[in-house]
MMTF fields as JSON, N, C-alpha, C and O atoms, coordinates in Angstrom:
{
  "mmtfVersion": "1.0.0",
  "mmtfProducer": "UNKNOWN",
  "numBonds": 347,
  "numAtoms": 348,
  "numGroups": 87,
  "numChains": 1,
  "numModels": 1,
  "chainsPerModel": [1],
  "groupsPerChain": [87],
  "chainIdList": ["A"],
  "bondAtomList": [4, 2, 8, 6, 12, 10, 16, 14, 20, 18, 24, 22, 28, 26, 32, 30, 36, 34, 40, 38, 44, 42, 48, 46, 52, 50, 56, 54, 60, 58, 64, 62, 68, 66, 72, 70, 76, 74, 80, 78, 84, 82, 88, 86, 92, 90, 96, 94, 100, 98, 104, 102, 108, 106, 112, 110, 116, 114, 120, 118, 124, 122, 128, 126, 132, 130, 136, 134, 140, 138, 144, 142, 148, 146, 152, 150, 156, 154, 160, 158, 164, 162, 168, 166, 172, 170, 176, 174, 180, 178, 184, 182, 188, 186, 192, 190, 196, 194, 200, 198, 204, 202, 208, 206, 212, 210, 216, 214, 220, 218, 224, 222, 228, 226, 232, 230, 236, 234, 240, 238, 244, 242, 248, 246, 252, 250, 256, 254, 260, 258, 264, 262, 268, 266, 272, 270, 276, 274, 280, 278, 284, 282, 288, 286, 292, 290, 296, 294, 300, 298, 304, 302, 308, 306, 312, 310, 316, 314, 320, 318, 324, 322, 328, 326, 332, 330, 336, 334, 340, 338, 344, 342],
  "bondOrderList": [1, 1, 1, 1, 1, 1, 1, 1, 1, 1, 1, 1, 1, 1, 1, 1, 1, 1, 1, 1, 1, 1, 1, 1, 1, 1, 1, 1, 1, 1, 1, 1, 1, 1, 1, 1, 1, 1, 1, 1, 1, 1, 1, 1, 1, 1, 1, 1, 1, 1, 1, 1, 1, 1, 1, 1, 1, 1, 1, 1, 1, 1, 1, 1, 1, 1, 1, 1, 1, 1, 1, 1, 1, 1, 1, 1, 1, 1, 1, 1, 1, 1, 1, 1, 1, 1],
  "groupList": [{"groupName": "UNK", "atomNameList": ["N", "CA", "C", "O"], "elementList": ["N", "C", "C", "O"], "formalChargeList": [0, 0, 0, 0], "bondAtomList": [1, 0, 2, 1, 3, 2], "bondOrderList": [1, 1, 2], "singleLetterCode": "X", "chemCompType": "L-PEPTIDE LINKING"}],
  "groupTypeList": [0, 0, 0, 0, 0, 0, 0, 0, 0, 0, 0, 0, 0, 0, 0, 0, 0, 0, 0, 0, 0, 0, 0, 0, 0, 0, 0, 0, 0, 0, 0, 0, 0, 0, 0, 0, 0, 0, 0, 0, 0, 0, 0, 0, 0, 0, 0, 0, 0, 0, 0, 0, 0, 0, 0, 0, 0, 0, 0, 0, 0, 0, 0, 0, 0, 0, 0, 0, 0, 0, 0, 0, 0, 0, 0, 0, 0, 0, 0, 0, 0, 0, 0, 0, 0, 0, 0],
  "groupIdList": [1, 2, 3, 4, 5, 6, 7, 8, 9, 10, 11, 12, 13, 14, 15, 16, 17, 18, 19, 20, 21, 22, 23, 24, 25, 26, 27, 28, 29, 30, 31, 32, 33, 34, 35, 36, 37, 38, 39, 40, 41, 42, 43, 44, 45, 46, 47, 48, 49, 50, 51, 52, 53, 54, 55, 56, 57, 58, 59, 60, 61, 62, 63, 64, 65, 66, 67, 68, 69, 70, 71, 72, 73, 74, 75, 76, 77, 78, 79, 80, 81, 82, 83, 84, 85, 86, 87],
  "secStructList": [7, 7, 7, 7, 7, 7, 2, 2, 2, 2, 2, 2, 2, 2, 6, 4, 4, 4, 1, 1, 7, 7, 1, 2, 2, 2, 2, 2, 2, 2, 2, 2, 2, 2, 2, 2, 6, 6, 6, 6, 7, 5, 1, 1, 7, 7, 2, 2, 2, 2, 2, 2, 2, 6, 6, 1, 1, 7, 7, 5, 7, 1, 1, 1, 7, 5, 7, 7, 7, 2, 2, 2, 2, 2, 2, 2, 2, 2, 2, 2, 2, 6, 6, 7, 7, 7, 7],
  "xCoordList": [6.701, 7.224, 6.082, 4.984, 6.256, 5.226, 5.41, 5.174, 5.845, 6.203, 4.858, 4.023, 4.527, 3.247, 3.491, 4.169, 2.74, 3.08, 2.421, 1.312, 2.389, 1.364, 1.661, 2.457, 0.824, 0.42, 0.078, 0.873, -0.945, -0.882, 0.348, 0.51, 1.15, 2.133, 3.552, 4.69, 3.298, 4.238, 4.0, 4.902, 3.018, 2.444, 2.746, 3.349, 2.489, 2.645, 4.081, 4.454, 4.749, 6.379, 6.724, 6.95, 6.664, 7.142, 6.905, 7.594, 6.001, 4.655, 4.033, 3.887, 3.854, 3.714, 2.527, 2.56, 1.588, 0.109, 0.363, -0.442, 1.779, 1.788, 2.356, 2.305, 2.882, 3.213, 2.036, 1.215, 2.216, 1.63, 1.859, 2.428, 1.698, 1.945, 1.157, 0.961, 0.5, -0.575, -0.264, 0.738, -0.974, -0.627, 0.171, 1.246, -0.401, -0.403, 1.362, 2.316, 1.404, 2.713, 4.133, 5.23, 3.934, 4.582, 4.991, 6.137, 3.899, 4.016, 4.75, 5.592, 4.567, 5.346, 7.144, 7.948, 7.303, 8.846, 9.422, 10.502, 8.082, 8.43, 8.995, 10.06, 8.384, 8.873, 9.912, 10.32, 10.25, 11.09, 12.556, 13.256, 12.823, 13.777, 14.456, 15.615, 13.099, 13.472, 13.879, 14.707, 13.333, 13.947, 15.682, 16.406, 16.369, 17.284, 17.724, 18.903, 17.434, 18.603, 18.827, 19.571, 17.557, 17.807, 18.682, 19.266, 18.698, 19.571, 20.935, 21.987, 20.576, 21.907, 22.604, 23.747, 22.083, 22.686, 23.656, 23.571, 24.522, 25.671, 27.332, 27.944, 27.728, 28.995, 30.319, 30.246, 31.047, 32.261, 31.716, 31.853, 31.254, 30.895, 31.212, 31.46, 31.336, 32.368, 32.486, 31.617, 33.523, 33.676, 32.572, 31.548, 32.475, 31.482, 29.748, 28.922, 29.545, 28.46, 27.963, 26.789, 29.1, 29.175, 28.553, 27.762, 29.115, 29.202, 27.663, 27.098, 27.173, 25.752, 24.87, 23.805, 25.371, 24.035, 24.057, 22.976, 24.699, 25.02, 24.74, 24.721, 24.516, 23.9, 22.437, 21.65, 22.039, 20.669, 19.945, 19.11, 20.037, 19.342, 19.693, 18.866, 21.003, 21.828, 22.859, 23.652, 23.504, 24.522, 25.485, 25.403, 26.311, 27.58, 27.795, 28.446, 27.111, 27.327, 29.286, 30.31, 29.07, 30.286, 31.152, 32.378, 30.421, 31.124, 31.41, 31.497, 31.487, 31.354, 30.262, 30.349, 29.476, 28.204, 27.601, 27.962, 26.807, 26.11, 24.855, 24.793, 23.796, 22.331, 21.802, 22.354, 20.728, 19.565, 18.369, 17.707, 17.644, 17.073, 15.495, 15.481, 14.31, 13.512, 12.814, 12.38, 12.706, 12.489, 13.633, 13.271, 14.623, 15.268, 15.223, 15.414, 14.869, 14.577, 12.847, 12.644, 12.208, 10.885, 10.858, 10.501, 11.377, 11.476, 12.409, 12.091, 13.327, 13.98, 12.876, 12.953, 12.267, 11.308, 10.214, 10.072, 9.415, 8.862, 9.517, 8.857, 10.426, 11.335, 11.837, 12.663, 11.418, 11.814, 10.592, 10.689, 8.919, 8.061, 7.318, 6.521, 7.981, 7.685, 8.023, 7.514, 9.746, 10.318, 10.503, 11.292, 10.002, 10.414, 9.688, 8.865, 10.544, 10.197, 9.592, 10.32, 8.538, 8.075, 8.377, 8.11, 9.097, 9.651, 8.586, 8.886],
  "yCoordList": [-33.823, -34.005, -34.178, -33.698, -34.76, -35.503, -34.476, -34.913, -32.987, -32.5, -32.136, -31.58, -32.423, -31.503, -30.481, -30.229, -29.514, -27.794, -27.376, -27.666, -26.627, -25.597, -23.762, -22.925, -23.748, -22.502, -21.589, -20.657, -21.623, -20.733, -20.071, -18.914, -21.373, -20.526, -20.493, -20.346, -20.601, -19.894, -18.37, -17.542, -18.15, -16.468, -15.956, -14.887, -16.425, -15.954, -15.622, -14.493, -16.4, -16.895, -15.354, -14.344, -15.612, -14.288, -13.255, -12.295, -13.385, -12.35, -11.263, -10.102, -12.95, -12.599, -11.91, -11.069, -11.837, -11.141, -9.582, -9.026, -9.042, -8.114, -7.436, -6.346, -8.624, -8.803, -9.534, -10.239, -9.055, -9.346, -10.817, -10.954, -11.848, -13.106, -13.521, -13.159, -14.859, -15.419, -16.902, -17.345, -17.853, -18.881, -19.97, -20.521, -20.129, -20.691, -20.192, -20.96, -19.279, -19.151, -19.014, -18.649, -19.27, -19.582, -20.918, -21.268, -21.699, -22.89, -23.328, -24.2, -22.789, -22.958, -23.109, -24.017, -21.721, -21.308, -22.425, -23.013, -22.559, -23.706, -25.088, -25.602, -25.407, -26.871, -26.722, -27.68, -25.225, -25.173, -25.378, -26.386, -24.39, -24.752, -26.107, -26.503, -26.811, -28.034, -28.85, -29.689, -28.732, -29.575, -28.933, -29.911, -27.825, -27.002, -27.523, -27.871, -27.614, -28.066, -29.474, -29.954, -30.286, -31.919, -32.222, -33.293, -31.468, -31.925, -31.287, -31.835, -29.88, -29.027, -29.292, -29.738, -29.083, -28.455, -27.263, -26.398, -27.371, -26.776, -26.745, -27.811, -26.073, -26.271, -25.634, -24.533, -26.326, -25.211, -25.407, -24.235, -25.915, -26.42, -26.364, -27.555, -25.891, -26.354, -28.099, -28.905, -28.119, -29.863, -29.707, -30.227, -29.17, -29.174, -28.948, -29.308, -28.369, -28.335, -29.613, -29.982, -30.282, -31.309, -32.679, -33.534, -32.533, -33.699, -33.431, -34.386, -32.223, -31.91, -32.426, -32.981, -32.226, -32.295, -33.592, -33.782, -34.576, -35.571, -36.839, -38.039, -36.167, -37.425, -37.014, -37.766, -35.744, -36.015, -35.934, -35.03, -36.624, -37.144, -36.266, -35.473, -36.055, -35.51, -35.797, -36.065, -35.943, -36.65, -35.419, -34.339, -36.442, -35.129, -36.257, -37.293, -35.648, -36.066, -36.713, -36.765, -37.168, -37.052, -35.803, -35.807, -34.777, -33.739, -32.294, -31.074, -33.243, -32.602, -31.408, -30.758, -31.627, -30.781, -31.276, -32.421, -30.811, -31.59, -31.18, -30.159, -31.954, -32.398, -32.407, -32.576, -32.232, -31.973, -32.71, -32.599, -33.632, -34.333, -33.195, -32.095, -33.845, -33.349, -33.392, -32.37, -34.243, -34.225, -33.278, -32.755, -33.132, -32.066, -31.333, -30.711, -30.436, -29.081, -29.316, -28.95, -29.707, -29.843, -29.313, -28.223, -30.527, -30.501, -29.492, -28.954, -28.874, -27.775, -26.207, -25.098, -26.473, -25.327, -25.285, -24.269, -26.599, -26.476, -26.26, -25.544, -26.607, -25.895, -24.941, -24.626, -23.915, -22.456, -22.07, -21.506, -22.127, -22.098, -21.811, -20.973, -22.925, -23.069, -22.6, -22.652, -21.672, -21.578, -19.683, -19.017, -19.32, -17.973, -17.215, -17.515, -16.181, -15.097, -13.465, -12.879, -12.92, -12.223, -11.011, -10.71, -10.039, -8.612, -7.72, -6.702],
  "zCoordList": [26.497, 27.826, 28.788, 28.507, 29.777, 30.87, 31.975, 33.101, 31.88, 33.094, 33.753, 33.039, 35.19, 35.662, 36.113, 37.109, 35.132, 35.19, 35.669, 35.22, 36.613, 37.272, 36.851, 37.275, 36.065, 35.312, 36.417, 36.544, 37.281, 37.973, 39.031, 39.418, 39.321, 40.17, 39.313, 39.758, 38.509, 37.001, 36.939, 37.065, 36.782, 36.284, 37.93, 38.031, 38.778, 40.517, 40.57, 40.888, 40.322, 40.522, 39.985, 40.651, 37.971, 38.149, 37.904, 37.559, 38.054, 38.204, 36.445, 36.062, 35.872, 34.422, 34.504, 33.606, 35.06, 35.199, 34.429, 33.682, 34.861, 34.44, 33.071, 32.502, 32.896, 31.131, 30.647, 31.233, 28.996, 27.929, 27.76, 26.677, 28.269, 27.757, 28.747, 29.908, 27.625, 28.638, 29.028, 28.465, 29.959, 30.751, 29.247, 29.483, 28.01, 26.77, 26.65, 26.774, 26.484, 26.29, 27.313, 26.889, 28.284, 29.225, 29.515, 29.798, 29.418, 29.124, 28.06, 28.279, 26.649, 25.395, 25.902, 25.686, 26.686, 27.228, 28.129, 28.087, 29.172, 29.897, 29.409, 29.75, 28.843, 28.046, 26.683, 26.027, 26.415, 25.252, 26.461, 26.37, 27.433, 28.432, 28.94, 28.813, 29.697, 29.552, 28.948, 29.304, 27.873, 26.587, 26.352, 26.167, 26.318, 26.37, 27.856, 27.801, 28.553, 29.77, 30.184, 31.04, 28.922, 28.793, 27.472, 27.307, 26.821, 25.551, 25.115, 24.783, 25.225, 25.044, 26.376, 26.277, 27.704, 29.199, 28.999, 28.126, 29.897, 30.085, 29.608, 29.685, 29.338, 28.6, 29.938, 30.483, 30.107, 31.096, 32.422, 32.774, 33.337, 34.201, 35.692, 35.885, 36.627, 37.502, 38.268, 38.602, 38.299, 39.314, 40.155, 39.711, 41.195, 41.562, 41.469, 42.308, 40.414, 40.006, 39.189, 39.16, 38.483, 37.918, 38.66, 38.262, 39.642, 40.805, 41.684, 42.217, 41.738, 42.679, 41.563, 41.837, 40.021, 39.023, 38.619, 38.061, 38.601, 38.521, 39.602, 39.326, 40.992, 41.733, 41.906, 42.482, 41.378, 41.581, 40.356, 40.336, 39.342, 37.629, 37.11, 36.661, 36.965, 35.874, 35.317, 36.22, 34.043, 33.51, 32.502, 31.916, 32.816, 31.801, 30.29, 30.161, 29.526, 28.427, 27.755, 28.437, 25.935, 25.529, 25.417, 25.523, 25.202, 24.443, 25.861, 25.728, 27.197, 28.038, 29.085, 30.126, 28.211, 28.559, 29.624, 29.894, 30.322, 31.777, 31.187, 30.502, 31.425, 31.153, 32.225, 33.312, 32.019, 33.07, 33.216, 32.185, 34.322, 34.01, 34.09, 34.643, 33.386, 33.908, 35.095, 35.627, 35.445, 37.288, 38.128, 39.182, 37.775, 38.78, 38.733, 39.778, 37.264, 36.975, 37.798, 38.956, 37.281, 37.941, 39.59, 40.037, 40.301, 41.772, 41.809, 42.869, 41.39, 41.889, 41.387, 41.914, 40.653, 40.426, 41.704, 42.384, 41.953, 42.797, 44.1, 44.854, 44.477, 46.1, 46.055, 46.913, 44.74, 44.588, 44.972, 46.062, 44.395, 44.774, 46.145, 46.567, 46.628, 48.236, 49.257, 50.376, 48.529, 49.327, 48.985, 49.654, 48.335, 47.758, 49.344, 50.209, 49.026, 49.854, 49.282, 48.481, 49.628, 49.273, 49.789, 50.953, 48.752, 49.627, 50.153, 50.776]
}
């Protein structure tokens, strides 16, 4: 996968520093997911969730499942990023 990952604000995000797992394997998780929300997606769906994931690079498969593109998981990770709030 072509995703550009940023490792450091992966471990920031959720604050793996303090677990036992290092930038290598986060990354591993990272791209095992994606691949899991581009091929499997979602099963049971709502209409509406259907219809939000679907105009922005997402598709509802044959077998009813909704898919995930990688650019939206991407850009929706990064506008979590940007946008998180720190308690």
């Amino acid at each position: 996968m072509g995703s550009s990952f940023n490792t450091t604000a992966v471990l920031t995000s959720i604050q793996c520093k303090k677990l036992p797992c290092s930038a290598i394997i986060v990354h591993r998780i990272h791209e095992a997911l994606i691949q899991i929300f581009e091929t499997v997606g979602l099963q049971n769906a709502s209409e509406r969730c259907i219809n939000t994931v679907c105009q922005s690079q997402g598709s509802l498969n044959g077998n009813g499942r909704l898919l995930f593109g990688e650019n939206m998981i991407e850009d929706t990770l990064a506008f979590a990023r940007q946008n998180q709030r720190n308690p």
